[in-house]
N, C-alpha and C positions, 0 to 999 in steps of 0.2 A: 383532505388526505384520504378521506374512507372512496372518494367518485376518483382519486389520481390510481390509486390499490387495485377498484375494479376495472380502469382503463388498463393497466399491469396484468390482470387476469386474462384479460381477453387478448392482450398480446400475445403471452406465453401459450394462448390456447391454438390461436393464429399462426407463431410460429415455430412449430414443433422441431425445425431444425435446428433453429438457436435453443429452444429450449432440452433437445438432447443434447447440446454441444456442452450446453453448462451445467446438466447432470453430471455427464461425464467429469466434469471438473471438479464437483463435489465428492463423487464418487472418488474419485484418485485423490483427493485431501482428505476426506471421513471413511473410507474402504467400510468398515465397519460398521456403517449406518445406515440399517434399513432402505430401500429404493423408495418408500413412500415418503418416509423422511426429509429423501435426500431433494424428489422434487416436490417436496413443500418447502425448503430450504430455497430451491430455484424459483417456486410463483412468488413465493414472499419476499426474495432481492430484486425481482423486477419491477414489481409491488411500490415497493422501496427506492428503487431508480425513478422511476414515473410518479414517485413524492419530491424527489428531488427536482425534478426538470418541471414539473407543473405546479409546486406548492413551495417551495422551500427558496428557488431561486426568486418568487415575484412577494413574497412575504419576507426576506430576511431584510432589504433596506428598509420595510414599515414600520418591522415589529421588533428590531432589534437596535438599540440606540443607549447610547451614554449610561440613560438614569437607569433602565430597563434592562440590559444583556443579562444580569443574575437570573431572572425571573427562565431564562431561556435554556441559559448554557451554563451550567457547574462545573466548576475543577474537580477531578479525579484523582487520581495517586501523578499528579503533574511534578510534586515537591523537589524529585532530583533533577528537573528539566530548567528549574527557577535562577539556579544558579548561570547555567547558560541565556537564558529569557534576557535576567536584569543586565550581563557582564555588555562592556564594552569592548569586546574581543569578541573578533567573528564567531560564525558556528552557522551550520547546514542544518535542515529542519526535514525532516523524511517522512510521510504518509504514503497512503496505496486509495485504491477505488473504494473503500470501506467509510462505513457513516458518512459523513457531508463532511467530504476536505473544502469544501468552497466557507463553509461558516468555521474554519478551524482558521483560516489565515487571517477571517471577515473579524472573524472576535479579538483575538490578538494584535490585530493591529488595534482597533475601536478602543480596546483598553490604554492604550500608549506602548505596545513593543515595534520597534522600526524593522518592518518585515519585507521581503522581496521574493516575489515568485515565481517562478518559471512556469510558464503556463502553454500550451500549445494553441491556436490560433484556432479560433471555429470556421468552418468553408463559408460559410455562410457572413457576409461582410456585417450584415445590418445586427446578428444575432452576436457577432462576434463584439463589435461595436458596442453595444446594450452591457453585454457579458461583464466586458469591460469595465462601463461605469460602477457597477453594483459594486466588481473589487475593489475598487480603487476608492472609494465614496469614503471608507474609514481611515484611509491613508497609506493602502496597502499597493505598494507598487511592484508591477505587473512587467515582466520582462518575455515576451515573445519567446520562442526555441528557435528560431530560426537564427543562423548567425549572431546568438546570444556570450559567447564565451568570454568576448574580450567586455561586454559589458558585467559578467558575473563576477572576473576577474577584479574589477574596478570595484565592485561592489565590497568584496571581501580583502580587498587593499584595501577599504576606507574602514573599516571594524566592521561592516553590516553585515545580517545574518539573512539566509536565501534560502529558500524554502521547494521543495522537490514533490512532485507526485509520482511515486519511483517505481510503478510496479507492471510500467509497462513493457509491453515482449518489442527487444531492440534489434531483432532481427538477428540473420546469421551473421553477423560481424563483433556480436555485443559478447558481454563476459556472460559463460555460463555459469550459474554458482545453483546450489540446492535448492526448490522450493516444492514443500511436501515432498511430496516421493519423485520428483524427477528435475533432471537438469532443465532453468530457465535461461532464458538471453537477457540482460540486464543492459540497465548504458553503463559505459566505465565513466564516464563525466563524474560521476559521485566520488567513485575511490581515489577517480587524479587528482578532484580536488583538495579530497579531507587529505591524502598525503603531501601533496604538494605544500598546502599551506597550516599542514599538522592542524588539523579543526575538527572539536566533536561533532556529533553527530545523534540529534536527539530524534528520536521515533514513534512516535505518536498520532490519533487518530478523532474523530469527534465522534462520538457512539452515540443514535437516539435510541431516545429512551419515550416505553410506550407506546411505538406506534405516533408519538404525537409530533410537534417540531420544540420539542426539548433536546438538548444535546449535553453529554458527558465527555470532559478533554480526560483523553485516557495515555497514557507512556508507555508503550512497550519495551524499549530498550534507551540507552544513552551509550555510545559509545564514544571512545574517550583515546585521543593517541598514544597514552601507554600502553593499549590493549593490543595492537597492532606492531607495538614494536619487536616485538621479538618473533614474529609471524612468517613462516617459510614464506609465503605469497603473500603481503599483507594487499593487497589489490583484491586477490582472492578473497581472502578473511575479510575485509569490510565491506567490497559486494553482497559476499554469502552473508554476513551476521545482518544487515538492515534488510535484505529479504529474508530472514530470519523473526525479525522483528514484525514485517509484516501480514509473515503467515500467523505471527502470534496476536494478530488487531483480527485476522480472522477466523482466527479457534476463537475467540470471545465471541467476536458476532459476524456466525458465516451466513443468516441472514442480511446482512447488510453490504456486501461484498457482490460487485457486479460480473460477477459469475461467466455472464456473455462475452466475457475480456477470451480473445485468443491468447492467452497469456503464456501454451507451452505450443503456438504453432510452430515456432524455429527450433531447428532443433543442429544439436553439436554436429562437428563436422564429420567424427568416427561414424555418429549415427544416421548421418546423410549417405554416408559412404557404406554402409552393412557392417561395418567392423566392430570387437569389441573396446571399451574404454580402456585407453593409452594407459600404459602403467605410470607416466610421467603426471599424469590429469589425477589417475586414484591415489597415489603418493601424499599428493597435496590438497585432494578432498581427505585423506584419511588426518591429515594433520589438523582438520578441523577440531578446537577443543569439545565439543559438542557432537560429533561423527559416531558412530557407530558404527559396528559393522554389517548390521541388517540394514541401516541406512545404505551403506555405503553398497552393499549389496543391491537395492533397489535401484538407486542410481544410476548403476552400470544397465540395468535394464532398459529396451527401447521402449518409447513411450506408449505401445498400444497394449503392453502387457499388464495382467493382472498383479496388483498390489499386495504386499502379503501387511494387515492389519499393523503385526507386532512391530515391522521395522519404524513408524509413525510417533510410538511413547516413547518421545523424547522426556527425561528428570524433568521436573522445574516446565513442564511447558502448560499453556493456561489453558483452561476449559472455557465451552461453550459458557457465559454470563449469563442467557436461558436456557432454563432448566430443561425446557422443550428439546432443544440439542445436545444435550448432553448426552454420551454413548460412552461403552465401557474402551 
């Protein structure tokens, strides 16, 4: 871990454009935090990422198995997700690039929960190949993105439960909904489906702990389709609450959060266009139960502009989990 960290260092040292890119990105989710801070927050997720891909993917089929997973991976505040876990009645599983989603699906399944994952294909056939086996080794089945629908479909007609890495930028066609201070591009594949086929929607992430390959399954939100039923947009409303959910996996640990993600390159179409946001777009951002009007105020902002701190303290939202991050 300590020789994947200093491989990490020297990248971020190497490549200074990605590593301002993911400042920036810090910087417009922690406004308020220090610039020293914010790239020590950036060496140490890439640190982090180059654990992942050099220690974490060739160690987790070793070292993690039947008798052993406890000694690795501990349940966290999981307790409201359990009743979805054990039910035989569908339900969607949502995470983001934060702590190790590859051991979050890896351990869940190894346990006995019948999980399925959407997973994007690596360019690389032989690496993708390999990738492959490691998820699928505990009984976690693996379903491409490409041309995936009519089989996700079938999955969740049969009662199974499908699992999402949700927190990528879907280009200018996707749904834009909140994330930190600015509009993101989400897929709508998540909100057709939990509406279509009324299915919660559990949010959750696997946090290490230490620095080491110990991991914490942590909840950030459960959403549930009576929550959505009375929703001006519930499309809207359950796009925006699970990237909601995600931004809250990464106030816990925005070390852990692969920062490099162009995650606000696409941007709305007013914004594309120099105009300001459609009264019809802030109507139904402002019906957000959770909206603000400093939020909502920022959001209307295009993305190169300076963040103002206070529109960020949302009630109820979670703090850095180290103490190192924590900011007022």
């Amino acid at each position: 871990m300590e020789t994947a960290r200093l491989v990490g260092r020297v990248y971020a040292r190497c490549s200074a454009k990605r590593r301002e890119r993911a400042r920036s990105g810090v910087a417009r989710a922690f406004p308020s935090m220090p610039i020293e801070l914010q790239r020590q927050i950036v060496d140490t997720s890439i640190g982090h990422m180059f654990g992942l891909f050099m220690v974490d993917a060739f160690a987790m089929p070793r070292v993690v198995g039947h008798e052993n997973w406890q000694e690795r991976v501990k349940l966290g505040n999981v307790g409201r997700a359990m009743k979805h876990l054990t039910s035989d009645r569908p339900a969607l599983f949502v995470t983001g690039h934060v702590g190790n989603w590859e051991i979050l699906g890896y351990v869940l399944a190894l346990v006995g929960f019948e999980m399925t994952a959407l997973a994007r294909p690596l360019d690389n056939r032989f690496l993708n190949d390999w990738l492959l086996g490691v998820r699928q080794k505990t009984g976690l089945k693996v379903i491409t993105k490409w041309g995936a629908t009519d089989e996700i479909q079938k999955v969740i007609e049969s009662g199974g439960k499908v699992g999402f890495i949700a927190d990528q930028n879907a280009g200018a066609d996707g749904l834009f909904v909140p994330f930190f201070s600015r509009l993101a591009s989400t897929y709508k594949s998540i909100p057709l489906l939990a509406l279509r086929y009324e299915l919660p929607i559990v949010c959750g992430y696997a946090r290490r702990l230490d620095g080491a390959f110990r991991y914490e399954l942590r909840v950030t939100d459960v959403i549930e389709p009576a929550d959505w039923a009375d929703a001006d947009d519930p499309m809207l409303y359950v796009g925006a609450r699970f990237n909601r959910a995600i931004e809250w996996m990464i106030r816990e640990s925005p070390d852990q959060y692969l920062w490099v993600h162009r995650r606000w390159n696409s941007r709305p179409k007013h914004e594309r266009e120099g105009e300001p946001m459609p009264a019809r777009l802030a109507r139904k951002l402002e019906a957000l139960p959770w909206m603000t009007p400093a939020l909502l105020a920022e959001l209307a902002k295009p993305l190169g502009e300076p963040v103002d701190p206070a529109a960020l303290r949302t009630e109820g939202a979670p703090r850095a989990i180290d103490p190192r991050y924590r900011v007022p």
